[in-house]
C-alpha positions as a Markdown table, in Angstrom:
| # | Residue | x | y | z |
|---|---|---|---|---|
| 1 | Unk | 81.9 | 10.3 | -4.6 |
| 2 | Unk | 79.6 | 13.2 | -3.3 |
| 3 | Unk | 75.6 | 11.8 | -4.0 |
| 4 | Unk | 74.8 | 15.5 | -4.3 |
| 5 | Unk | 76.8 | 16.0 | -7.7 |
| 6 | Unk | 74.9 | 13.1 | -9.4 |
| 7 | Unk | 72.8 | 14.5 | -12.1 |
| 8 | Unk | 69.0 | 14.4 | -11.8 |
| 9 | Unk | 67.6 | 11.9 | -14.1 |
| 10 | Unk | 64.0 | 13.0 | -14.6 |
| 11 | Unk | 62.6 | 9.9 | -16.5 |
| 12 | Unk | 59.0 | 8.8 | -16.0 |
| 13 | Unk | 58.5 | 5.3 | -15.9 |
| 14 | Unk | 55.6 | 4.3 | -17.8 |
| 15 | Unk | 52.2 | 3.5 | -16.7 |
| 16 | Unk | 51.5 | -0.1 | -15.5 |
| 17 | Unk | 48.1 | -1.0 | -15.9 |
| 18 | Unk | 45.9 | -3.3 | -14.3 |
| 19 | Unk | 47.8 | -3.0 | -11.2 |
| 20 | Unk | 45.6 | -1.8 | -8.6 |
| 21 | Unk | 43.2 | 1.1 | -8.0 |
| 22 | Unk | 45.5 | 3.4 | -6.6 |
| 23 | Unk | 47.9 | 3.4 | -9.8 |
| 24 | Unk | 45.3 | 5.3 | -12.0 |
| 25 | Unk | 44.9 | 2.6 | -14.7 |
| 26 | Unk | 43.8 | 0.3 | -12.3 |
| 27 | Unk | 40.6 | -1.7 | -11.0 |
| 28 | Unk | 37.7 | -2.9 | -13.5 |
| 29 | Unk | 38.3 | -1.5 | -17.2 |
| 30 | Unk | 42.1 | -0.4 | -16.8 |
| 31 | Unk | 41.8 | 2.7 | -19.1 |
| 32 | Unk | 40.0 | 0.7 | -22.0 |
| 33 | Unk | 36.7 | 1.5 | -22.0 |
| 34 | Unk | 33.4 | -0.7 | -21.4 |
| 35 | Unk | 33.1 | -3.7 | -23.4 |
| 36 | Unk | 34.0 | -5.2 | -27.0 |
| 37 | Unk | 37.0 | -6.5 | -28.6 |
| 38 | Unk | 39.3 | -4.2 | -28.4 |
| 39 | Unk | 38.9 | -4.0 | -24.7 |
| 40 | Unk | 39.6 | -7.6 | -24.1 |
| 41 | Unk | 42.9 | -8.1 | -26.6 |
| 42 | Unk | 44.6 | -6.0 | -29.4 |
| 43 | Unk | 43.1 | -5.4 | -32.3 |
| 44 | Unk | 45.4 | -4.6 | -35.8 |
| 45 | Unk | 44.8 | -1.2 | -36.7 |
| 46 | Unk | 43.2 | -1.9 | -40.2 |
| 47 | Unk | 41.3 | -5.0 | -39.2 |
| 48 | Unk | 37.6 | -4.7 | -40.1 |
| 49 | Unk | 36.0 | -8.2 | -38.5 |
| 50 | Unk | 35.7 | -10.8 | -40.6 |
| 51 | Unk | 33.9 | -9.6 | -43.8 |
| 52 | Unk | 36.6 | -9.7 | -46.8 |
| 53 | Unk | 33.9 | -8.6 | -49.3 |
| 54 | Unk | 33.8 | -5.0 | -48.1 |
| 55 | Unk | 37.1 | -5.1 | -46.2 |
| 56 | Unk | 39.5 | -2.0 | -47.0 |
| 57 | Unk | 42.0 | -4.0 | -49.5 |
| 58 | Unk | 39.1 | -5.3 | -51.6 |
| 59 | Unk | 38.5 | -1.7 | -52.2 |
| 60 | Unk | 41.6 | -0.5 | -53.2 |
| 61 | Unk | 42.2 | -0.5 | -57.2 |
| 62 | Unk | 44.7 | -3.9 | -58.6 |
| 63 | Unk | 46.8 | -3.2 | -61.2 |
| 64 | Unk | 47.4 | -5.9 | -63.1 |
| 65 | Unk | 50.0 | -7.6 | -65.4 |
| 66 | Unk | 53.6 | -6.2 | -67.0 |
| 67 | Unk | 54.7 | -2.8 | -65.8 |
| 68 | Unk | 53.2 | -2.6 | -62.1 |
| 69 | Unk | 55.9 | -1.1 | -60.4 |
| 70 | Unk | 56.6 | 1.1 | -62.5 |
| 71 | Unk | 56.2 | 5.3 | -61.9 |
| 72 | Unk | 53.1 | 6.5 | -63.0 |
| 73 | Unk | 54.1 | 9.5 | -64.5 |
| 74 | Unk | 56.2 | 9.7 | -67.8 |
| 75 | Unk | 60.0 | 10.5 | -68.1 |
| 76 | Unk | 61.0 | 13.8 | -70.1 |
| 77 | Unk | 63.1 | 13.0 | -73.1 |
| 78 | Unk | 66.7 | 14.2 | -72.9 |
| 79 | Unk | 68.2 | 16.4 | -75.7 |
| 80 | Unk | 71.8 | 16.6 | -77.1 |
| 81 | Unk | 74.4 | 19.3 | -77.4 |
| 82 | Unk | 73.8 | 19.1 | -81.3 |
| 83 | Unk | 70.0 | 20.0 | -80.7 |
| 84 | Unk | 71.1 | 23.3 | -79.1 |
| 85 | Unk | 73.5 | 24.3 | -82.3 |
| 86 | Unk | 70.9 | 27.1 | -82.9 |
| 87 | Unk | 70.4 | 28.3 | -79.6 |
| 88 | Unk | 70.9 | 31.9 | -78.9 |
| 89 | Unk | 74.5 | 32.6 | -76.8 |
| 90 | Unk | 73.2 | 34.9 | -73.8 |
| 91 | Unk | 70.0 | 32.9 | -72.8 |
| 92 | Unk | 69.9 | 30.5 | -70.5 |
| 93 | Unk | 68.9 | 27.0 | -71.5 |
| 94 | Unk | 66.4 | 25.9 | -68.8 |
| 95 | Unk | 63.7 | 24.1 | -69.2 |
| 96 | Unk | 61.2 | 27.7 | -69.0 |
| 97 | Unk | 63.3 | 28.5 | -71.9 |
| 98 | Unk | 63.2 | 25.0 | -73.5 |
| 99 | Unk | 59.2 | 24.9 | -73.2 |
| 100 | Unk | 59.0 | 28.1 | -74.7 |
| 101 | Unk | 61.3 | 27.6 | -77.1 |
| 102 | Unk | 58.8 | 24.1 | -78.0 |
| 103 | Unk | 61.4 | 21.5 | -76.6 |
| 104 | Unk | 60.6 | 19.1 | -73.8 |
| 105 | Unk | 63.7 | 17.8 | -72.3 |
| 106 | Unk | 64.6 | 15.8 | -68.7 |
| 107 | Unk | 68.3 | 15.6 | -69.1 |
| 108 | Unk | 71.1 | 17.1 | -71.9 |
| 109 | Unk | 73.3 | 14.5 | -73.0 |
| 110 | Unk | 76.6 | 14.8 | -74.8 |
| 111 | Unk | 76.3 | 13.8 | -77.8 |
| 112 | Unk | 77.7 | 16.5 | -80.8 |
| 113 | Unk | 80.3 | 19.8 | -81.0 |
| 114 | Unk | 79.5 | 22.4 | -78.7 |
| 115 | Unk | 80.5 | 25.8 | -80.7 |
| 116 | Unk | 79.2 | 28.5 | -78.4 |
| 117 | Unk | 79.6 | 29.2 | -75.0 |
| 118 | Unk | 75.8 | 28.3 | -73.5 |
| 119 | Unk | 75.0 | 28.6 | -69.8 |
| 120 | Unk | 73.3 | 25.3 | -68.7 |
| 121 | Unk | 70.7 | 25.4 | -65.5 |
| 122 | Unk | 69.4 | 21.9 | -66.0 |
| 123 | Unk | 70.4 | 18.8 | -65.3 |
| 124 | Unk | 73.8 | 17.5 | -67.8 |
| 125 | Unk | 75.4 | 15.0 | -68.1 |
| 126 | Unk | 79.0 | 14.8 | -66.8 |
| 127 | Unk | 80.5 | 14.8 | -70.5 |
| 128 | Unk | 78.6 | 17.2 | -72.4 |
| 129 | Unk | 79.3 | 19.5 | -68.9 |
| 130 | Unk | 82.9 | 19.3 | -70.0 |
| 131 | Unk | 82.2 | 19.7 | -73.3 |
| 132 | Unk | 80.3 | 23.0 | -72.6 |
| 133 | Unk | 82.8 | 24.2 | -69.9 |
| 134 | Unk | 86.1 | 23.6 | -73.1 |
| 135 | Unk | 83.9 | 25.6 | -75.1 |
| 136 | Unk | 83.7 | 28.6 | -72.4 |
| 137 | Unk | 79.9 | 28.2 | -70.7 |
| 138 | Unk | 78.6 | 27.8 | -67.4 |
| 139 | Unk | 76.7 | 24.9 | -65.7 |
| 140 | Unk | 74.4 | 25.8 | -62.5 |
| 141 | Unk | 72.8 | 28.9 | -61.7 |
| 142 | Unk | 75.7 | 31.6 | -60.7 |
């Protein structure tokens, strides 16, 4: 085994404090400033002393009772392939064309006949996809 064909390993050891003056973090403060708590032990970083009237989690709003993990923000309503009987065969149903159109809709689901080929760019569910693929349209943007 030939010692020059090792590969350099370049790794800096980390820095040892408190161990001396000639190590850099060494001698009477050890790289942690003058005086106070957190020079003398760790501190947790949201800690405020001992005060729990002001503290930070007092602060912060509760939300109370049924329903608190729960998103904030509604879900859209999903539509079925029987609400788009009157839709118009070349334009894509998405939901620009839905809001315009006054529908709000999340999701298409499969329920009703599909009688026109529609191109759907929104999410579908897997058996009104099929549904819309027998009848000739597309799913997805192409």
């Amino acid at each position: 085994m030939d010692l020059s064909k090792l590969p350099k390993i370049t790794k800096k050891s980390a820095k040892r404090v408190g161990r001396g003056i000639g190590s850099g973090k060494g001698g009477h403060t050890s790289g942690r400033g003058q005086k106070g708590q957190k020079s003398r032990e760790k501190v947790a970083v949201g800690f405020e002393g001992t005060k729990t009237k002001k503290s930070l989690l007092k602060r912060l709003p509760l939300l109370r009772g049924r329903g608190k993990f729960k998103p904030l923000t509604a879900k859209l309503p999903v539509i079925n392939l029987e609400d788009l009987a009157e839709w118009p065969e070349k334009t894509p149903v998405n939901s620009a064309n839905l809001t315009k159109a006054g529908i709000k809709a999340g999701k298409i689901l499969g329920q009703g006949e599909v009688k026109k080929a529609l191109i759907i760019e929104m999410p579908i569910s897997a058996p009104a996809a099929k549904k819309v693929i027998k009848a000739g349209g597309k799913i997805g943007k192409d």
